[in-house]
Backbone of each chain as ProteinMPNN parsed JSONL, in Angstrom:
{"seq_chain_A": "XXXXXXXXXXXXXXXXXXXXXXXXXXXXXXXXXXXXXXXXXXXXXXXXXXXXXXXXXXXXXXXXXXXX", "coords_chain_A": {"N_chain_A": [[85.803, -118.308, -173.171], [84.315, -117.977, -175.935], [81.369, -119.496, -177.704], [80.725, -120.097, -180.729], [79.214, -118.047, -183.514], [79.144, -116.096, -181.514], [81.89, -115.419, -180.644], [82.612, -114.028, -182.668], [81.893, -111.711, -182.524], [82.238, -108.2, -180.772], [82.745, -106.618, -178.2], [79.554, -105.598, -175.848], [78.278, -102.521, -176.012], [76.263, -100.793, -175.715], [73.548, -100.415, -174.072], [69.797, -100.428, -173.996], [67.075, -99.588, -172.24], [63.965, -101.32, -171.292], [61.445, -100.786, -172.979], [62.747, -98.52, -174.502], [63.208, -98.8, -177.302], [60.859, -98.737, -178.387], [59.797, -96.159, -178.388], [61.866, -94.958, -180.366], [60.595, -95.43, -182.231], [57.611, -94.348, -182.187], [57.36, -92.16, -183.988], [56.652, -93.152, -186.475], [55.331, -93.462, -189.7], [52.611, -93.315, -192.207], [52.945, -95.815, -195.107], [54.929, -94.532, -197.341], [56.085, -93.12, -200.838], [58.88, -94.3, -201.109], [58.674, -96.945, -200.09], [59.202, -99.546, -201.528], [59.163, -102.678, -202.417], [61.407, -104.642, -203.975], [61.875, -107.239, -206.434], [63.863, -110.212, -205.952], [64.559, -111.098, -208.427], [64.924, -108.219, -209.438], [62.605, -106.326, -209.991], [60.71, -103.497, -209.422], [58.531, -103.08, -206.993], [56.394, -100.682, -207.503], [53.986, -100.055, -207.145], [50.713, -100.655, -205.907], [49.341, -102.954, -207.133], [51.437, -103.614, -209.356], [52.625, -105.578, -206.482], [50.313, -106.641, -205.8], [50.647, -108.62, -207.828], [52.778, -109.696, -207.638], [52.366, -110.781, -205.164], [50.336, -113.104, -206.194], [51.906, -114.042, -208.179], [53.934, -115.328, -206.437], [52.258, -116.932, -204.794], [50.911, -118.596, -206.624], [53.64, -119.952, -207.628], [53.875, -121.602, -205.301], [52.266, -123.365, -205.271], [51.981, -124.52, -207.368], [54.195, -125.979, -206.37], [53.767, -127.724, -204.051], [51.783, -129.049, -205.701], [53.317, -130.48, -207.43]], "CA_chain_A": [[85.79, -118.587, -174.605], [82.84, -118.09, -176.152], [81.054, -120.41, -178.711], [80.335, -120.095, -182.675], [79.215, -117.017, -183.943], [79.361, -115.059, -180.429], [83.247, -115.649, -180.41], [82.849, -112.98, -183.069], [81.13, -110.004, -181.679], [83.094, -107.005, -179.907], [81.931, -106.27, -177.08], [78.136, -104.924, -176.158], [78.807, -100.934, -176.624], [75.384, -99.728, -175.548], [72.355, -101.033, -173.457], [68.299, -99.959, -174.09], [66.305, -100.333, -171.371], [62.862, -101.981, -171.895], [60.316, -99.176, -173.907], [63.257, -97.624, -175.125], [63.355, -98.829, -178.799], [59.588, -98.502, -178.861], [59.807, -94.826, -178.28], [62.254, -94.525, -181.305], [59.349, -95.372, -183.688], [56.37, -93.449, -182.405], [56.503, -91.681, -185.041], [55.867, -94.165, -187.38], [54.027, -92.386, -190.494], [51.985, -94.244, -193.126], [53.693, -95.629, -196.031], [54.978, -93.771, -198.413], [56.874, -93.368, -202.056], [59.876, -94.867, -200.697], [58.442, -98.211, -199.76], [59.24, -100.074, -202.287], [59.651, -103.854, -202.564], [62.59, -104.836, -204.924], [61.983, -108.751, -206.131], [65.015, -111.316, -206.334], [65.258, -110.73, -210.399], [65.277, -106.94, -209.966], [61.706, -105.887, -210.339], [60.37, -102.795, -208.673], [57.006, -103.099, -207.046], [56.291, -99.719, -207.12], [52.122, -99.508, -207.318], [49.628, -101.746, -205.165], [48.593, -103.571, -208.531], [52.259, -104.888, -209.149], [52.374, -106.271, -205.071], [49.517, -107.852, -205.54], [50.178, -109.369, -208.914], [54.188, -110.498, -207.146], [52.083, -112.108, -204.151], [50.171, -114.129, -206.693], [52.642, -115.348, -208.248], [54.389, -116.166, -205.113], [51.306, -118.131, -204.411], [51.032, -119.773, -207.604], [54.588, -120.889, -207.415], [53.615, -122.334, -204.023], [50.916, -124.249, -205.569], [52.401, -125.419, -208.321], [55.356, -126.447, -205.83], [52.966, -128.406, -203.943], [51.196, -130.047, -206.661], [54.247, -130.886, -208.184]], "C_chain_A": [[84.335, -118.659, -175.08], [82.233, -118.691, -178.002], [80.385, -119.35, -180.121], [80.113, -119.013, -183.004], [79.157, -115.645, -182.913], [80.926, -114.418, -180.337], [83.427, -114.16, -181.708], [82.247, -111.561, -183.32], [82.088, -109.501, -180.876], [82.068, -107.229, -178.632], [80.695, -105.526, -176.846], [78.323, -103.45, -175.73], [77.342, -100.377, -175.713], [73.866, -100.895, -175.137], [71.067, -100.548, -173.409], [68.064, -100.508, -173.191], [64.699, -100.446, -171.67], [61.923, -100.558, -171.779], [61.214, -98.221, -174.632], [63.3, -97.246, -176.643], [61.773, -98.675, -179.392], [59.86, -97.327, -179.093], [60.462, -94.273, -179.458], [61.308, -94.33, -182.308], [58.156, -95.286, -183.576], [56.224, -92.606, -183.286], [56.353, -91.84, -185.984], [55.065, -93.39, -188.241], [53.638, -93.845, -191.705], [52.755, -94.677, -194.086], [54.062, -94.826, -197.043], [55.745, -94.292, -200.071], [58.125, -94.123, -201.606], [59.456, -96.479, -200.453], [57.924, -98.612, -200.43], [59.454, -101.403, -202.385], [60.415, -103.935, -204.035], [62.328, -106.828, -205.216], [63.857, -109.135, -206.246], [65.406, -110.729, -207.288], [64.975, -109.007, -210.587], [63.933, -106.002, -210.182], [61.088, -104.803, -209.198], [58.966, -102.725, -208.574], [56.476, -101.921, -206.657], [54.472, -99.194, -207.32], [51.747, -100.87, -206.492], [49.516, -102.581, -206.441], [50.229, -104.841, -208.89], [52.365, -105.687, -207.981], [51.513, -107.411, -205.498], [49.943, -108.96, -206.708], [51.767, -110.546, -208.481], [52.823, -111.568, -206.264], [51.07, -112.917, -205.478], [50.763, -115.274, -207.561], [53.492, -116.4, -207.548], [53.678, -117.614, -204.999], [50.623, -119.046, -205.451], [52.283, -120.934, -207.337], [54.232, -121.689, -206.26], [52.647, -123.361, -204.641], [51.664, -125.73, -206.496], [53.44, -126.955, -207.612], [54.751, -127.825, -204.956], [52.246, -129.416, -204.488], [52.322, -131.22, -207.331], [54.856, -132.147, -207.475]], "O_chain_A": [[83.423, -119.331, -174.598], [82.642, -118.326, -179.104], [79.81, -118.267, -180.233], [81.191, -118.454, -182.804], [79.13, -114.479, -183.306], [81.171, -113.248, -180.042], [84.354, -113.365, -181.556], [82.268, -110.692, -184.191], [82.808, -110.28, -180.251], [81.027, -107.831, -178.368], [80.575, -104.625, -177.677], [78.668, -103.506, -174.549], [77.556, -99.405, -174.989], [73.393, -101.831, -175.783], [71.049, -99.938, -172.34], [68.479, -101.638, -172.936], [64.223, -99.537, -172.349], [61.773, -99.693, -170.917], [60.757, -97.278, -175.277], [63.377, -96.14, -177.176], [61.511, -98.526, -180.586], [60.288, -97.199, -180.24], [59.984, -93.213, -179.862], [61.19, -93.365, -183.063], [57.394, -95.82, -184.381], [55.097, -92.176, -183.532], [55.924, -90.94, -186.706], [54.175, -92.681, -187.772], [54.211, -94.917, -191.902], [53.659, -93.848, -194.194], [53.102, -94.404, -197.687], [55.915, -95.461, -200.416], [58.054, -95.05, -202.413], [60.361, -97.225, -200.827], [56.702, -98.543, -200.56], [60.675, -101.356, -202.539], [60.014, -103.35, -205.042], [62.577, -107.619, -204.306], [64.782, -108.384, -206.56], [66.36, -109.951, -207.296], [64.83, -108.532, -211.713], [64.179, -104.859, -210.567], [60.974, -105.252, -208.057], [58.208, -102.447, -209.504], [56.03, -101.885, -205.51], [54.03, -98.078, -207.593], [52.41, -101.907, -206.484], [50.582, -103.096, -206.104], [50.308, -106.066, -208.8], [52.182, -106.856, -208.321], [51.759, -108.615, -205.565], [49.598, -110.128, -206.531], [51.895, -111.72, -208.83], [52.448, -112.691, -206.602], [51.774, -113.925, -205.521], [50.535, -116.472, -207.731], [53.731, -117.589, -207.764], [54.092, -118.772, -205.054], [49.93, -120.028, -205.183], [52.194, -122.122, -207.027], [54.437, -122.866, -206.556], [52.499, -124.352, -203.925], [51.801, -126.951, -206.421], [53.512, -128.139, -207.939], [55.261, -128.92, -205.196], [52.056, -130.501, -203.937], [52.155, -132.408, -207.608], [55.793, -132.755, -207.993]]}, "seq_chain_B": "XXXXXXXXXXXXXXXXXXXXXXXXXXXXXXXXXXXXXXXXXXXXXXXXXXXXXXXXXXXXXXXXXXXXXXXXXXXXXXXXXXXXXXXXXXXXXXXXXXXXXXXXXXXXXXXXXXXXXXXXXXXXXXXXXXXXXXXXXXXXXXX", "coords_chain_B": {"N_chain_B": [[70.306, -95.624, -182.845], [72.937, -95.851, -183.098], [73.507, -93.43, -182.126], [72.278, -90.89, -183.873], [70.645, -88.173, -184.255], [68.327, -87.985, -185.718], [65.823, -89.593, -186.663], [65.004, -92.463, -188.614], [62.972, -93.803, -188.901], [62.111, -96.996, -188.982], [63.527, -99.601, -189.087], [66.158, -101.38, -190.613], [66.647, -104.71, -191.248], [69.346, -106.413, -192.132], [69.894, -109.453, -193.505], [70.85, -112.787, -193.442], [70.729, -115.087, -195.608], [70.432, -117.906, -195.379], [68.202, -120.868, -195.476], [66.733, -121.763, -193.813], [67.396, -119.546, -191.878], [65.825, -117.42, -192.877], [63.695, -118.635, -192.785], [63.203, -118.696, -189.592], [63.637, -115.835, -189.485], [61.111, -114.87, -190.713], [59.083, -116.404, -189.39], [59.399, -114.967, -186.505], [58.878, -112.651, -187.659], [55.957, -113.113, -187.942], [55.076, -113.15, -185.636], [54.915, -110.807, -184.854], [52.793, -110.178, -186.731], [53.617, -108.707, -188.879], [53.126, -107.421, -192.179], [52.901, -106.435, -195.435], [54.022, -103.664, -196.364], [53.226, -100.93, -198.466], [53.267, -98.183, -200.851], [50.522, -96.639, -201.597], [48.876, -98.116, -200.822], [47.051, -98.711, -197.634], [47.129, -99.862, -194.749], [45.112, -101.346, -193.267], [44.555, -102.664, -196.12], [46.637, -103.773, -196.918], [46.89, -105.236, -194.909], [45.064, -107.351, -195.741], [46.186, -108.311, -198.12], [46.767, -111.478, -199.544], [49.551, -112.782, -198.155], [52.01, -114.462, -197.175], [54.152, -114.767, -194.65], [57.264, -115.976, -194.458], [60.097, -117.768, -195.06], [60.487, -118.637, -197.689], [58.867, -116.284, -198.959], [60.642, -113.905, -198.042], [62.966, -114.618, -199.369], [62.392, -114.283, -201.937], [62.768, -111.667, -202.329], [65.057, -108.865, -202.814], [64.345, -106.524, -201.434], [61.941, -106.411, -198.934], [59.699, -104.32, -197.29], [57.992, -103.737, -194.562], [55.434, -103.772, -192.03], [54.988, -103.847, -188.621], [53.859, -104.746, -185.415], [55.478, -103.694, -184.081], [56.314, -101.619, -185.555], [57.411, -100.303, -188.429], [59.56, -102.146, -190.55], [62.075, -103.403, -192.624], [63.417, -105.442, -194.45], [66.027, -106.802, -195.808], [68.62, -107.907, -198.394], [70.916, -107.693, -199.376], [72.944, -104.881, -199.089], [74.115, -101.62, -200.061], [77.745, -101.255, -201.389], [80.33, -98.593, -200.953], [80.939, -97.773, -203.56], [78.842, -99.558, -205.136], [78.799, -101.85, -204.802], [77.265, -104.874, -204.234], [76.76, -106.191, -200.835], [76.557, -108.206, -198.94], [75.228, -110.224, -195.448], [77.137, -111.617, -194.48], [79.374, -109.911, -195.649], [79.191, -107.554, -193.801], [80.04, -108.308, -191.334], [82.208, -108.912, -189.714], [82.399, -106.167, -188.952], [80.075, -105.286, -187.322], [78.947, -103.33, -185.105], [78.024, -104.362, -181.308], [74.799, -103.96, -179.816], [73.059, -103.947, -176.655], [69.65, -104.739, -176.483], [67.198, -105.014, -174.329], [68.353, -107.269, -172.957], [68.91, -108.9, -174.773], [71.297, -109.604, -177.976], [72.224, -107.779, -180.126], [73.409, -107.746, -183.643], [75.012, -104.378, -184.944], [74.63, -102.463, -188.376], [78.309, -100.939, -188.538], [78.833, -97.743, -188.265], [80.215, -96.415, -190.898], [79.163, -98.396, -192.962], [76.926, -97.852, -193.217], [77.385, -94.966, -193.9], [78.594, -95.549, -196.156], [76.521, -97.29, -197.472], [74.637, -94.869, -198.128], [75.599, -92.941, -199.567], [76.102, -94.208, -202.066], [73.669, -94.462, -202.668], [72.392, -91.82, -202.674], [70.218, -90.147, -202.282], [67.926, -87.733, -201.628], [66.729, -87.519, -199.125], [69.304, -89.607, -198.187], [71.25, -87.38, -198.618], [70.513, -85.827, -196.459], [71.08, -86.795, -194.02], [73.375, -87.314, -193.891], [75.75, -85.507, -193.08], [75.448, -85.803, -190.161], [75.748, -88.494, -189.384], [78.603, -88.758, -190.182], [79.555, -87.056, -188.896], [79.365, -88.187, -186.283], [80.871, -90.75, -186.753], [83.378, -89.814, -187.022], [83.484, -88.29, -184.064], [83.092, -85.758, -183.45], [82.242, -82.842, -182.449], [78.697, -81.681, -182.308], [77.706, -79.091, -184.353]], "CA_chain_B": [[71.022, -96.533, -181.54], [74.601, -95.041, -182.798], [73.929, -92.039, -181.518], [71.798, -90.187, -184.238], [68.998, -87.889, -183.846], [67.722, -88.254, -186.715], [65.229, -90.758, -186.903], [64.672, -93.049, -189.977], [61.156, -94.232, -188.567], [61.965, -97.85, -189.393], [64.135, -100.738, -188.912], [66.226, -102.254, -191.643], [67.264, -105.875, -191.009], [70.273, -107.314, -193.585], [69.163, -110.731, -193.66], [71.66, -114.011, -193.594], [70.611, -115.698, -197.106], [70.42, -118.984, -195.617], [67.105, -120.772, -195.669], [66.443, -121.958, -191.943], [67.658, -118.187, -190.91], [64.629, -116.763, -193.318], [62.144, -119.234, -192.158], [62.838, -118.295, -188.588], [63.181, -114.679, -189.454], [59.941, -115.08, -190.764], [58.592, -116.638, -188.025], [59.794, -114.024, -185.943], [57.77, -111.584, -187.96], [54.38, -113.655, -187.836], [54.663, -112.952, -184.495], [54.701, -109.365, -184.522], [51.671, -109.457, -187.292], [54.14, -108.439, -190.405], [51.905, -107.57, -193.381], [53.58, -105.769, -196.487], [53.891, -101.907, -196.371], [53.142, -100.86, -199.633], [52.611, -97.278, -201.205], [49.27, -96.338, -202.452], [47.954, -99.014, -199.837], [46.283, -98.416, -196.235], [47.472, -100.506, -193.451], [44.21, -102.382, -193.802], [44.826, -103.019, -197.235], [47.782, -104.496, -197.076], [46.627, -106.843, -193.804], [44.074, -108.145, -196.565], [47.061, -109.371, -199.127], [47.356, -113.211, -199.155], [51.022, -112.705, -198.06], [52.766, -115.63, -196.484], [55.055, -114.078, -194.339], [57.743, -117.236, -194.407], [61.354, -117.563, -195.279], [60.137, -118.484, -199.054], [58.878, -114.66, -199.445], [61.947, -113.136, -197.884], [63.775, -114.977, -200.547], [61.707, -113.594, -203.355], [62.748, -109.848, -202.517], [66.142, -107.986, -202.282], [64.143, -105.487, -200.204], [60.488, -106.49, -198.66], [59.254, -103.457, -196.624], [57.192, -104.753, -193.425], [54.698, -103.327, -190.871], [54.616, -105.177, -187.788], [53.262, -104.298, -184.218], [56.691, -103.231, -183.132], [57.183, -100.65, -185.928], [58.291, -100.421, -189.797], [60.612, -103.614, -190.532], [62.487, -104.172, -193.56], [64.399, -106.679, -195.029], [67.185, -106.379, -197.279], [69.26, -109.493, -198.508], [72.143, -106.853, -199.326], [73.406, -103.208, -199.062], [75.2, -101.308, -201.476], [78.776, -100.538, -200.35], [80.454, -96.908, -201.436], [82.005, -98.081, -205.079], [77.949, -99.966, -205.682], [79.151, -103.625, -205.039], [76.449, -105.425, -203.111], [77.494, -106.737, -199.436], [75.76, -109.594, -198.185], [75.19, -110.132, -194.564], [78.483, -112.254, -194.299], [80.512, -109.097, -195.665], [79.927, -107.233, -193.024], [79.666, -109.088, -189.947], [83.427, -108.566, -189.479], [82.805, -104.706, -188.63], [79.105, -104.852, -186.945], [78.701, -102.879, -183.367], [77.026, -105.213, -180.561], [74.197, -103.842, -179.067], [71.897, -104.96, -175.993], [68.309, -104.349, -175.95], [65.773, -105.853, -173.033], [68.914, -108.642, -172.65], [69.622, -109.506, -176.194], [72.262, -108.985, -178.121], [71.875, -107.161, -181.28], [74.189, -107.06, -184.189], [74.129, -103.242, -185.607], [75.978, -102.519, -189.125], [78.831, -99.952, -188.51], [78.539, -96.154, -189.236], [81.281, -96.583, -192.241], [79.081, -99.408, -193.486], [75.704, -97.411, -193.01], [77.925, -93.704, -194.392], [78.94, -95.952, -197.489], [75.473, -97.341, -198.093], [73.415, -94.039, -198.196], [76.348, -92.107, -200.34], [75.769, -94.905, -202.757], [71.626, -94.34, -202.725], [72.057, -90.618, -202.94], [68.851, -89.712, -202.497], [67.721, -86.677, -200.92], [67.238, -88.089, -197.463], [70.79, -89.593, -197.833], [72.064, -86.334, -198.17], [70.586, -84.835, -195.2], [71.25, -87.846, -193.031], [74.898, -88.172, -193.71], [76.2, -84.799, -191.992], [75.542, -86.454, -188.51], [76.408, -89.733, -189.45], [79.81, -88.614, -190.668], [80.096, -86.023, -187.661], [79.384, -89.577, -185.363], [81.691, -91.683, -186.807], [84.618, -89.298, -186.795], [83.962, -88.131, -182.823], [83.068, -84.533, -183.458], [81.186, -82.341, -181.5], [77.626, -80.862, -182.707], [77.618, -78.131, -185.228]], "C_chain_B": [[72.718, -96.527, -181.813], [74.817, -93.72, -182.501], [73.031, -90.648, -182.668], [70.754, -90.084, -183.859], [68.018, -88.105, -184.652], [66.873, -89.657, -187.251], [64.849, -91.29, -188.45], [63.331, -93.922, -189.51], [61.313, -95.955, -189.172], [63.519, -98.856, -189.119], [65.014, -101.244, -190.099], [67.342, -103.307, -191.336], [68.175, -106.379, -192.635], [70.297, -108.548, -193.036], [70.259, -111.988, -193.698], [70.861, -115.121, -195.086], [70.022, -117.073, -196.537], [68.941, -119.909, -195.166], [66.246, -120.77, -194.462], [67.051, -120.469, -191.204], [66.353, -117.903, -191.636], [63.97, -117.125, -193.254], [62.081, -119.017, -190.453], [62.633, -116.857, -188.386], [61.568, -114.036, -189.996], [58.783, -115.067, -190.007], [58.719, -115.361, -186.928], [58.71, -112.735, -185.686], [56.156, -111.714, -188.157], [53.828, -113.071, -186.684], [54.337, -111.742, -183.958], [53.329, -108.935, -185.48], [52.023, -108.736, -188.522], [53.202, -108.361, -191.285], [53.133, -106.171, -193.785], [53.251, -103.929, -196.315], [54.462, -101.617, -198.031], [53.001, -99.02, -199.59], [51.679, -97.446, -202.118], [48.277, -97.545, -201.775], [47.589, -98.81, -198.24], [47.194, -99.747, -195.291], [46.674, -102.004, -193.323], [44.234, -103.125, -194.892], [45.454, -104.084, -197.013], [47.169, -105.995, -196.182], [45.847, -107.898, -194.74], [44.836, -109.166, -197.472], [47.389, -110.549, -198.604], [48.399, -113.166, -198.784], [51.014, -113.63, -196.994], [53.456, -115.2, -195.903], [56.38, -115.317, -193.945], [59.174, -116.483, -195.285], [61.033, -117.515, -197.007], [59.778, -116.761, -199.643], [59.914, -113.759, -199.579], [62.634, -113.21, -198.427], [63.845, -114.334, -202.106], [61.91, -112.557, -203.34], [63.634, -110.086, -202.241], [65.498, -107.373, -201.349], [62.66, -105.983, -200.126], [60.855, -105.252, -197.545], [57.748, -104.134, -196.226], [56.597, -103.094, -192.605], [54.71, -104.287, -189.836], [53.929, -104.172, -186.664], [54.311, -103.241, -183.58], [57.595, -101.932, -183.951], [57.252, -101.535, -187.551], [59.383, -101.787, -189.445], [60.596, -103.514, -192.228], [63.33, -104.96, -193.836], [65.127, -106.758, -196.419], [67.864, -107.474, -197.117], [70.791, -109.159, -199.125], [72.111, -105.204, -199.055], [74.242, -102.837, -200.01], [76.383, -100.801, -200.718], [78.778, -99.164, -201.288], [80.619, -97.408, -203.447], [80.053, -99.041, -206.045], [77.734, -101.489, -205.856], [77.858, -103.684, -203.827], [77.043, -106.18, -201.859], [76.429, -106.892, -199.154], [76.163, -109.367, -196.193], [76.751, -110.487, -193.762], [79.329, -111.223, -194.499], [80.509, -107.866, -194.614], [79.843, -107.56, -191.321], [81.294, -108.409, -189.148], [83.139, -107.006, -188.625], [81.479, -104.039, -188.313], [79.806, -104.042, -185.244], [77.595, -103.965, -182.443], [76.249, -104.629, -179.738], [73.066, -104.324, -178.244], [70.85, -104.531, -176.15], [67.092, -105.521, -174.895], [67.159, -107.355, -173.08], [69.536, -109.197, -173.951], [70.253, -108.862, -177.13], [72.162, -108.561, -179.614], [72.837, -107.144, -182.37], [74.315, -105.668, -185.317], [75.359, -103.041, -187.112], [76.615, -101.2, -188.806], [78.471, -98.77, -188.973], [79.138, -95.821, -190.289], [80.459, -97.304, -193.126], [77.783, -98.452, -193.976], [76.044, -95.871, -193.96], [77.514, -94.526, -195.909], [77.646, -96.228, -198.476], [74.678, -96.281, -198.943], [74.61, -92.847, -199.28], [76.019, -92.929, -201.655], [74.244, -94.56, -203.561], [71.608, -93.016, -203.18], [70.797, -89.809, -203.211], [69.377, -88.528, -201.713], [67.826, -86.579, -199.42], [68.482, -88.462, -196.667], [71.518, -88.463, -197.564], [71.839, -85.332, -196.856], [70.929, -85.467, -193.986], [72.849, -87.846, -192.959], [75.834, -87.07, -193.068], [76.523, -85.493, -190.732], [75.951, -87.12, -188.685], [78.277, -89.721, -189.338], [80.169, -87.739, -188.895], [80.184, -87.586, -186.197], [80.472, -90.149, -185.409], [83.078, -91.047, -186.754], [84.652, -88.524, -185.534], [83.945, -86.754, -182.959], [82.146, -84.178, -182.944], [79.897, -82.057, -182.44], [78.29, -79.578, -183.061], [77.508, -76.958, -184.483]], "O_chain_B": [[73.567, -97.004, -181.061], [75.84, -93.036, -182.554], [73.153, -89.486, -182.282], [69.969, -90.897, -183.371], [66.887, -88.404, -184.269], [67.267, -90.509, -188.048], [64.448, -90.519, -189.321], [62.958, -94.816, -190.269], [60.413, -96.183, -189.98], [64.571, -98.23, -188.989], [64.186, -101.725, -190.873], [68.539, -103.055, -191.194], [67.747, -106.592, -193.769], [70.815, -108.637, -191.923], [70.54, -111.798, -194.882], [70.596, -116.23, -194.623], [69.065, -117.489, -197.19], [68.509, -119.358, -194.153], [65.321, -120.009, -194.179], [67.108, -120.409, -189.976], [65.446, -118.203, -190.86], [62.99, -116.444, -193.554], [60.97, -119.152, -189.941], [61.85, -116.415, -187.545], [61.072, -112.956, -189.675], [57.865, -114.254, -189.897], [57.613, -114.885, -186.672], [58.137, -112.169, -184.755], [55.343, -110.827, -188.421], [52.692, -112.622, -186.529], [53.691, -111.534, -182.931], [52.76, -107.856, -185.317], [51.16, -108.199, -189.217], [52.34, -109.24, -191.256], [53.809, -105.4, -193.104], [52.187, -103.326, -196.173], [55.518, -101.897, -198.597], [52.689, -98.483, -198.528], [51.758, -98.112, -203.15], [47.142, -97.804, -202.175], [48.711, -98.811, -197.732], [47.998, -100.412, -195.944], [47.103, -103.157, -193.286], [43.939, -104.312, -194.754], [44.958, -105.207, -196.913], [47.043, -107.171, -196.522], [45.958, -109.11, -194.556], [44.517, -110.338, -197.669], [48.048, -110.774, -197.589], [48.724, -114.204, -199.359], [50.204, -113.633, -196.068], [54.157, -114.759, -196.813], [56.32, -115.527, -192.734], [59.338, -115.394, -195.835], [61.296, -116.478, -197.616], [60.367, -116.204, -200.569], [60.211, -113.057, -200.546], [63.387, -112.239, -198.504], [64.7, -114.055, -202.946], [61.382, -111.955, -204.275], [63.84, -111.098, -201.572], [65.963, -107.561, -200.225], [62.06, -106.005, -201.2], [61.961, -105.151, -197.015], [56.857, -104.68, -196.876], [57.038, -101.945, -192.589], [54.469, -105.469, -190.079], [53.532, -103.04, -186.94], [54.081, -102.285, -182.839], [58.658, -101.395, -183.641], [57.188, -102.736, -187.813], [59.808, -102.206, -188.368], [59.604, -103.53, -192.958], [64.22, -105.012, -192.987], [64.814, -106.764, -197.61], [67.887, -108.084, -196.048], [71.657, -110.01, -199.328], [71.086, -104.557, -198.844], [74.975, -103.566, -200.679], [76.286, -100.116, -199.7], [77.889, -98.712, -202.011], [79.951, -96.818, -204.296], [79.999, -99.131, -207.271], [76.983, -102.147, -206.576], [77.587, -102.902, -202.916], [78.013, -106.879, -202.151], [75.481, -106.112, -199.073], [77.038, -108.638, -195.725], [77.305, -109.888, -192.84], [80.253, -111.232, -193.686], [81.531, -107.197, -194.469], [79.552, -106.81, -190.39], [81.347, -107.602, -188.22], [83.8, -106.834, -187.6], [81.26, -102.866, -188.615], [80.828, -104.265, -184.594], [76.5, -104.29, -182.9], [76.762, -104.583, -178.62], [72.169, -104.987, -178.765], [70.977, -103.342, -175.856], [66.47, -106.567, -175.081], [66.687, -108.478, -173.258], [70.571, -109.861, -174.01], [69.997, -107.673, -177.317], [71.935, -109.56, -180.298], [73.498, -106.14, -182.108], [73.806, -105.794, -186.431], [76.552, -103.338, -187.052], [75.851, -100.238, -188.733], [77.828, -98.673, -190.019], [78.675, -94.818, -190.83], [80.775, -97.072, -194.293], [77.66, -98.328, -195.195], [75.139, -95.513, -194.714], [76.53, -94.29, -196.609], [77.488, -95.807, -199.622], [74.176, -96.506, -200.044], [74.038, -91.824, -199.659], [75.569, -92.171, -202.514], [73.959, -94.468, -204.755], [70.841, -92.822, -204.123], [70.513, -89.046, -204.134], [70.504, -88.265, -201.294], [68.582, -85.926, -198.702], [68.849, -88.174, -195.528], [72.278, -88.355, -196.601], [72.567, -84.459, -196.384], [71.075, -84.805, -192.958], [73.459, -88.354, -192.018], [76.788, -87.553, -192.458], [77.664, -85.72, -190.328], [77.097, -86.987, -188.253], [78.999, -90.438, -188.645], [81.002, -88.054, -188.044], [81.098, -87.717, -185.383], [81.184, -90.219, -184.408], [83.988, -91.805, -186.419], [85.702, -87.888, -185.446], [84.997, -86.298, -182.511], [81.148, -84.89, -182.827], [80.201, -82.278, -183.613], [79.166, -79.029, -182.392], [77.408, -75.871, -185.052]]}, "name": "protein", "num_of_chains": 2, "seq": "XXXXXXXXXXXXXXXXXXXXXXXXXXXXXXXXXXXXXXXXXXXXXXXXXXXXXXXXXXXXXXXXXXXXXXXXXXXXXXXXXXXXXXXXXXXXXXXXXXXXXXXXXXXXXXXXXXXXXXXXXXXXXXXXXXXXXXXXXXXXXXXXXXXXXXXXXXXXXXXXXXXXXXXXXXXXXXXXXXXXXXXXXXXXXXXXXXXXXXXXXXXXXXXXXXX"}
């Protein structure tokens, strides 16, 4: 019998052996148009300029959250 | 790791919502060196952004797109099913595949779950990806 959220897994289907899942993503390419962050409320951070301007408000809210 | 050749050069983790899962998945990704993968930003770049990499961030995005040591990583906090309804981690747990890697046990989302998503997205990529997928999940030979 197997405990809490194991009790609902199938059975393990397929085994990697160690370096295998590296090897899937050698070929890793730089970012591109596709990599996009999406916030919470829907906002697409689609340029370096919005990113940065999300992580500051991130790190405002943090501040504030802190101060507060 | 269901059997396509077709590589998608990246990882995408559907996320459990709840706050102590996204502060250890977090954690997780400190450890690999996570920093934001952006377009129109360098590698370096990005390592430079103040980014917190903590359950609080993971919260703040539907989708963060990650770099780590170990490869592309993203994080999605849903998927779109076929019809455009969002499915949370909880909807499809029911109908993941379990796979091992190096000992641990992985849960992967189904090829129905993964078909439905990318018919949804309809991008360009979706459409060249979903041949195989579809030829996978229904047990057919190569073309």
């Amino acid at each position: 019998m197997l405990p809490g959220w194991l009790g609902r897994l199938a059975i393990v289907k397929t085994v990697y052996r160690k370096g295998e899942l590296n090897e899937l993503f050698e070929a890793a390419l730089p970012a591109t148009a596709d990599d996009v962050c999406i916030t919470a409320d829907g906002r697409r951070l689609d340029t370096p300029e919005k990113v940065i301007a999300w992580v500051e408000e991130l790190n405002a809210a943090r501040s504030d959250d802190s101060a507060g | 790791m269901l059997g396509a050749e077709r590589l998608t050069e990246d990882t995408d983790c559907l996320a459990r919502r709840a706050a102590e899962n996204l502060d250890r998945l977090g954690a997780a990704m400190r450890e690999l060196s996570a920093r934001l993968r952006v377009a129109g930003l360098t590698d370096a770049e990005a390592v430079a952004l103040p980014v917190r990499v903590d359950g609080k961030t993971l919260a703040a995005a539907e989708i963060s797109t990650w770099t780590t040591d170990a490869g592309r990583f993203d994080v999605l906090m849903d998927i779109p099913a076929r019809d455009g309804r969002r499915l949370r981690y909880e909807d499809v747990l029911d109908s993941v595949v379990t796979v091992e890697i190096n000992g641990a046990v992985l849960r992967v989302a189904s090829l129905d779950v993964i078909i439905a998503s990318k018919e949804w997205a309809d991008r360009p990529k979706d459409h060249q990806a979903l041949p195989e997928l579809r030829r996978l999940r229904d047990g057919l030979p190569e073309a």
